[in-house]
OpenMM code with the backbone's topology and positions (N, CA, C; nanometers):
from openmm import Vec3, app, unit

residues = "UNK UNK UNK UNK UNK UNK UNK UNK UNK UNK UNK UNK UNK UNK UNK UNK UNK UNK UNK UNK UNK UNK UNK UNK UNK UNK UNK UNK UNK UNK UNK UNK UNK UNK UNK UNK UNK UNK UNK UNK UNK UNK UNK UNK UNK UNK UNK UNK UNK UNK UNK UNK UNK UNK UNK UNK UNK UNK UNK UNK UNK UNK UNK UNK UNK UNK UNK UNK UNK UNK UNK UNK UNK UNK".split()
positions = [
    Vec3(0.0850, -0.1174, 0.0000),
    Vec3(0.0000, 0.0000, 0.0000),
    Vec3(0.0893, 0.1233, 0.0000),
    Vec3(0.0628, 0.1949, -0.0879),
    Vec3(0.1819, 0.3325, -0.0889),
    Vec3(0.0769, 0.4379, -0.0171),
    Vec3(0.1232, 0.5381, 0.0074),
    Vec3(0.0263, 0.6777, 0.0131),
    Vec3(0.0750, 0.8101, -0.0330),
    Vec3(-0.0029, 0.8422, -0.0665),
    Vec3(0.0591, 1.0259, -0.1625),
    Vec3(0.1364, 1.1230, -0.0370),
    Vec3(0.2121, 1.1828, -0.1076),
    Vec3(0.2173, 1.2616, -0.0273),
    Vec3(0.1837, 1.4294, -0.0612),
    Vec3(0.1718, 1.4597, 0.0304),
    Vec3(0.1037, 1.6171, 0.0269),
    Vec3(0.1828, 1.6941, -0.0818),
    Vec3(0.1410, 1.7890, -0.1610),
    Vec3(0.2531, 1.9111, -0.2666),
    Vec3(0.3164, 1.9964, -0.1565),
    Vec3(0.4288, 2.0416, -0.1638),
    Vec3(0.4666, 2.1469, -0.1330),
    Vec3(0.4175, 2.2340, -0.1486),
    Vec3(0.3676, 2.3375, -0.0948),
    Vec3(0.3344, 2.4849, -0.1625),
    Vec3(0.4024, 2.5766, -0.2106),
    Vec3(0.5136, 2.5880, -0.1328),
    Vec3(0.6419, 2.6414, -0.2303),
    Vec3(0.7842, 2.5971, -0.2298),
    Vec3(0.8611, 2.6383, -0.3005),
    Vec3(0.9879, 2.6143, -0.3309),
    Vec3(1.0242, 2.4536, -0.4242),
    Vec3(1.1247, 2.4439, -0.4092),
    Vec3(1.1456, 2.3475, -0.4839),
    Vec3(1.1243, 2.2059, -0.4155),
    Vec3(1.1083, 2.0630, -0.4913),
    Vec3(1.1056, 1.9361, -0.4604),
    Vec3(1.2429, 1.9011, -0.3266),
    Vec3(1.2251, 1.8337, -0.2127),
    Vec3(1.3266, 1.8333, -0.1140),
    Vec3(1.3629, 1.9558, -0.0444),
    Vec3(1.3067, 2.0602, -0.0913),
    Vec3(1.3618, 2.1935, -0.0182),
    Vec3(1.2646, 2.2356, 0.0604),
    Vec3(1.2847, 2.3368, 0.2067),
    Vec3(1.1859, 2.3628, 0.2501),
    Vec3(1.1163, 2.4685, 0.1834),
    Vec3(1.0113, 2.5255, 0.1838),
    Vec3(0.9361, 2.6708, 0.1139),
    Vec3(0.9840, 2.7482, 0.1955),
    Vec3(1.0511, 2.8512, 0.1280),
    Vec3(1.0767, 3.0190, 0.1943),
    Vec3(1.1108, 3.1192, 0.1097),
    Vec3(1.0506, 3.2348, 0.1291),
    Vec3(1.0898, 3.3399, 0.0481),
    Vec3(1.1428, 3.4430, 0.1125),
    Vec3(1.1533, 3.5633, 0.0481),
    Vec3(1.1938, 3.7037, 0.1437),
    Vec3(1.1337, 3.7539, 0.2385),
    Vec3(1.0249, 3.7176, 0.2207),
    Vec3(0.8845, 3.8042, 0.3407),
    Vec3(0.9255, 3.6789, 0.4809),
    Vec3(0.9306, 3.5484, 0.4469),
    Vec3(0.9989, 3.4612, 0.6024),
    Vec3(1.1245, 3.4651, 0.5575),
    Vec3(1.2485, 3.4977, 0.5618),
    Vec3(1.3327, 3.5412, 0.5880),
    Vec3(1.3564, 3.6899, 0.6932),
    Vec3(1.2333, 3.7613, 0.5860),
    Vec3(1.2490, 3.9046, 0.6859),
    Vec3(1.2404, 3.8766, 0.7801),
    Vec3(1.0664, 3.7741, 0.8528),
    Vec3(1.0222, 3.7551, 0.9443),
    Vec3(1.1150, 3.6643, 1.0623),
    Vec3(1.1492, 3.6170, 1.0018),
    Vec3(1.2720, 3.5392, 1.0673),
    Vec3(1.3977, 3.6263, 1.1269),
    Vec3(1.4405, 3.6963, 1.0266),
    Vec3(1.5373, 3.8192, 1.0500),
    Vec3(1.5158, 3.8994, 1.1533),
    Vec3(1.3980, 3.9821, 1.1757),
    Vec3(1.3301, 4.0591, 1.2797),
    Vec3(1.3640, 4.0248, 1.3939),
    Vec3(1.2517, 3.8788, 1.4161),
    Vec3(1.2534, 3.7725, 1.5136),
    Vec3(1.4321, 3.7711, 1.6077),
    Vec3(1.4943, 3.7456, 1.5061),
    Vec3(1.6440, 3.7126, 1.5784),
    Vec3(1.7010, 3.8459, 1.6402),
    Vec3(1.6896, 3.9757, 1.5281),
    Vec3(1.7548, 4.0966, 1.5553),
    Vec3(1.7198, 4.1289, 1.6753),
    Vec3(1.5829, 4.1082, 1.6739),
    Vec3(1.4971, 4.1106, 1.7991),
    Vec3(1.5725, 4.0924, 1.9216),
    Vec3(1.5311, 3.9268, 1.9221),
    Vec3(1.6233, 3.8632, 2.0811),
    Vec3(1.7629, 3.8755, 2.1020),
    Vec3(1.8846, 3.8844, 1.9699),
    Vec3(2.0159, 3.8949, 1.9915),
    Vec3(2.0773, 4.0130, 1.9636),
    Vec3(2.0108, 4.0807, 1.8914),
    Vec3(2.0872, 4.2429, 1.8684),
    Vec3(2.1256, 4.2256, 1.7673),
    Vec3(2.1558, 4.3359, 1.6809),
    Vec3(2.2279, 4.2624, 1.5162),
    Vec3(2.3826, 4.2286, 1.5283),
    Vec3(2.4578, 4.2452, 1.6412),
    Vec3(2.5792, 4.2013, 1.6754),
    Vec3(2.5436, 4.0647, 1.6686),
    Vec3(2.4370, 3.9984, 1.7635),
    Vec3(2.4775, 3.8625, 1.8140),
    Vec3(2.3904, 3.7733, 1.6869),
    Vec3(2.3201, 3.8494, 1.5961),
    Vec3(2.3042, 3.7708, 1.4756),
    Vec3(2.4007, 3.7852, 1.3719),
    Vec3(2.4059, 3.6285, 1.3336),
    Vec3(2.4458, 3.5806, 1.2108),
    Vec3(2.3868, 3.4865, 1.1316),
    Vec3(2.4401, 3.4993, 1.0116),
    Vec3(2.3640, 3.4277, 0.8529),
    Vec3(2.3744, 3.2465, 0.9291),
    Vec3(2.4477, 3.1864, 0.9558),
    Vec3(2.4532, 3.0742, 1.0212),
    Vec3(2.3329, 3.0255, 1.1067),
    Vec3(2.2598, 3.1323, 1.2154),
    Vec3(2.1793, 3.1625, 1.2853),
    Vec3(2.0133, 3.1954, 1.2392),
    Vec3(2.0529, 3.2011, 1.1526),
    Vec3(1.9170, 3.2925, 1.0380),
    Vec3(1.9008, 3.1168, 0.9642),
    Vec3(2.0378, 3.0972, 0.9197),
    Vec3(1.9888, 2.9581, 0.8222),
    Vec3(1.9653, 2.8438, 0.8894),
    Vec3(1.9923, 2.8377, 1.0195),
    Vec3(1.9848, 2.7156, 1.0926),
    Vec3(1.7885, 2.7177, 1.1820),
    Vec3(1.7680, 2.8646, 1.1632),
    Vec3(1.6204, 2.8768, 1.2033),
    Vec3(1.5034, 2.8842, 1.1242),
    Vec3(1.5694, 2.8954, 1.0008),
    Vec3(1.5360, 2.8747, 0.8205),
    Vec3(1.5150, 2.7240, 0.7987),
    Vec3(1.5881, 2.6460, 0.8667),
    Vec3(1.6250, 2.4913, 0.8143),
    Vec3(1.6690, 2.5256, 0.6103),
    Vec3(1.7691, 2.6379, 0.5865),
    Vec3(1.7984, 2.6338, 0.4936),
    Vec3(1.9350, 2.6914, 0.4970),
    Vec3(2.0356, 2.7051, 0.3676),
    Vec3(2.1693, 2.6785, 0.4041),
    Vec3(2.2036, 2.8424, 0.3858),
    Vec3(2.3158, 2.8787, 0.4501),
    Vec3(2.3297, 3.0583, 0.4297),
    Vec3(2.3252, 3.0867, 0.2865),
    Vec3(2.4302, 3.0343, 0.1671),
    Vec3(2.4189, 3.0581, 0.0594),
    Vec3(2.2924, 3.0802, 0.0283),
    Vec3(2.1625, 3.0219, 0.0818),
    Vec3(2.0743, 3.0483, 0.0113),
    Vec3(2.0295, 3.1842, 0.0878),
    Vec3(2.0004, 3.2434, 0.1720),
    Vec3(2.0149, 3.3296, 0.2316),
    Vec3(2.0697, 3.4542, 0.1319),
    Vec3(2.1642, 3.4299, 0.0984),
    Vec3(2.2927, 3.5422, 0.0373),
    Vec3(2.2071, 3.5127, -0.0946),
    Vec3(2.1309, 3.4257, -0.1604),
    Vec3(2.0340, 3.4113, -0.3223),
    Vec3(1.9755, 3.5887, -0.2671),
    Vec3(1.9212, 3.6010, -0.1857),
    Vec3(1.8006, 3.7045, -0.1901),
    Vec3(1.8845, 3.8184, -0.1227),
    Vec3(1.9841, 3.8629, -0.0821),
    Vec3(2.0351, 3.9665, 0.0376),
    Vec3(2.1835, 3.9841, 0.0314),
    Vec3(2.2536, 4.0915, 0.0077),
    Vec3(2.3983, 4.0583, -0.0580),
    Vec3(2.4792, 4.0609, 0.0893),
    Vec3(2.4283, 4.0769, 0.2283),
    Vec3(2.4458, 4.0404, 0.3555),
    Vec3(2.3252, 4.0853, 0.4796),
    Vec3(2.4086, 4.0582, 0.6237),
    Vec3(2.3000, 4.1376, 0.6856),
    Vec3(2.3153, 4.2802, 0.7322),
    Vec3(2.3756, 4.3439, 0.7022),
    Vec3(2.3290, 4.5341, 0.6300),
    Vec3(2.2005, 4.4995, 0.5738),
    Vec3(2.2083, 4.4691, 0.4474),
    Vec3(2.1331, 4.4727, 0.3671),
    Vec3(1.9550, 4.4139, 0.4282),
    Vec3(1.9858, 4.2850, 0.4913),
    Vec3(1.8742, 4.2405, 0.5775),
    Vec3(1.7993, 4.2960, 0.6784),
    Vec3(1.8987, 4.3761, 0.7256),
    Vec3(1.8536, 4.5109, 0.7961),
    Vec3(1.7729, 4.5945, 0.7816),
    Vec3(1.8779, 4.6476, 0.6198),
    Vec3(1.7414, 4.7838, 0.6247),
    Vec3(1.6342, 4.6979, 0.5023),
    Vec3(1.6392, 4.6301, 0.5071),
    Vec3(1.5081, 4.5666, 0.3748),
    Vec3(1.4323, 4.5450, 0.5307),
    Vec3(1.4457, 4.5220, 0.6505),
    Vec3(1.3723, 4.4721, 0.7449),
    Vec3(1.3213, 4.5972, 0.8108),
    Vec3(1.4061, 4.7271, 0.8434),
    Vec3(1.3856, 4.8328, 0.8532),
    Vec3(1.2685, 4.9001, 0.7695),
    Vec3(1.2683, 4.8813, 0.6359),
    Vec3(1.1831, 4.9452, 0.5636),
    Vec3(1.0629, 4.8884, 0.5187),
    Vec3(1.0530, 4.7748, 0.5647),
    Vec3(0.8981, 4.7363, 0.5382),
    Vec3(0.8566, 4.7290, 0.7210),
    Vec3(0.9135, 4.7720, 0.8009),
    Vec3(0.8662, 4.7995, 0.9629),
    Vec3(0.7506, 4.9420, 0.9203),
    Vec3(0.8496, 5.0174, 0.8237),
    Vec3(0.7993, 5.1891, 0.8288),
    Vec3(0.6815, 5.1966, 0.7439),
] * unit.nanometer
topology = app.Topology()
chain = topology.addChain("A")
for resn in residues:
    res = topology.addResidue(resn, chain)
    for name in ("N", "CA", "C"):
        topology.addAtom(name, app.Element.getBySymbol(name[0]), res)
């Protein structure tokens, strides 16, 4: 007896779904509890369950994660 399994809703086959809007949300979240000192991309991808490189696909670091997080706050 086999059984289906559910579609993903997003991202690719084996990968988890995430885009920029949970990244931001994720981003916030951390800046939040650790300060942007005590965050890092390691930290972001390990609460992502996805790898930093992919991280760095959408954000050329976290400056950048910052104020993209900064400016959709305002």
């Amino acid at each position: 007896m086999t059984t289906a399994r559910a579609p993903r809703k997003t991202g690719q086959p084996g990968r988890p779904g995430y885009d920029l809007d949970s990244l931001l949300a994720v981003a916030v979240k951390v800046f939040n509890d650790r300060g942007y000192d005590g965050t890092s991309m390691e930290i972001l991808a390990k609460r992502l369950g996805i790898t930093k490189s992919s991280i760095y696909h959408h954000v050329s670091g976290k400056s950048e994660l910052l104020e993209l997080a900064l400016s959709r706050a305002l």
